[in-house]
N, C-alpha and C positions, 0 to 999 in steps of 0.2 A: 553508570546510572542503572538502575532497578527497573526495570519493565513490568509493570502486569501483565501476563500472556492473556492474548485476545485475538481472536479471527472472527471475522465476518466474511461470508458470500453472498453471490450476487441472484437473488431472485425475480424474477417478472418484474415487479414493483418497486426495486430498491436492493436494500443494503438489509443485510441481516447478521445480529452481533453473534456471534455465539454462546455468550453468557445474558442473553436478553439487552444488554447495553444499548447505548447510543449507537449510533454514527460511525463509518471510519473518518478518521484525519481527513479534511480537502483536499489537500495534497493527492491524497490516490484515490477519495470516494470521486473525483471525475472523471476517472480514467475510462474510457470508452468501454461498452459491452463484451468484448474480448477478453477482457480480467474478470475469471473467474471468483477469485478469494484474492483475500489478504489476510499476514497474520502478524502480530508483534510477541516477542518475547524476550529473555534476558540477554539471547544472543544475537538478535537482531530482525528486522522487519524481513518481511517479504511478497511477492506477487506469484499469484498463479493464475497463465493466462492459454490460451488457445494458439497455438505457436503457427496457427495456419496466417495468423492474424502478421507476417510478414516484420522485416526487419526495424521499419520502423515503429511495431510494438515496443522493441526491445531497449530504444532510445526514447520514447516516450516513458517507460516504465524508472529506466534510470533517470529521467529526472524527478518523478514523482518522488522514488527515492531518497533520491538526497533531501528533497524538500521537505518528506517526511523527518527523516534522520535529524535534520537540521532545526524541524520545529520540536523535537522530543528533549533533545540536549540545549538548544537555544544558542547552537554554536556554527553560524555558519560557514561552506568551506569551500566553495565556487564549486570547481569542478572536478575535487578531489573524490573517487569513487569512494 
């Protein structure tokens, strides 16, 4: 599938696209104040977050993931990384 590349970061106030756009996906726009950015493109999404923010960032974030992944393709796939 074809991705439009797009990142948004996280400001005082919200979410900010970097092509003026919407929103990110639910899926990761509630991920707690510790995620800094999010990006999608042809090769795949991602999270950049504050790593002070402990291990269960890192399991919080992979599920975001996949839920993202899974709403882009409409293909879901439990808990296949």
């Amino acid at each position: 599938m074809e991705r439009r590349p797009r990142v948004w970061w996280r400001e005082a106030d919200g979410w900010r696209a970097g092509d003026g756009g919407g929103p990110p996906p639910g899926a990761v726009a509630s991920l707690p104040g510790w995620v800094l950015a999010l990006s999608i493109d042809e090769a795949g999404c991602g999270v950049y977050w504050q790593e002070a923010a402990g291990p269960e960032a890192v399991a919080a974030i992979a599920d975001a993931l996949r839920a993202w992944r899974d709403a882009e393709d409409g293909t879901p796939r439990g808990d296949v990384p």
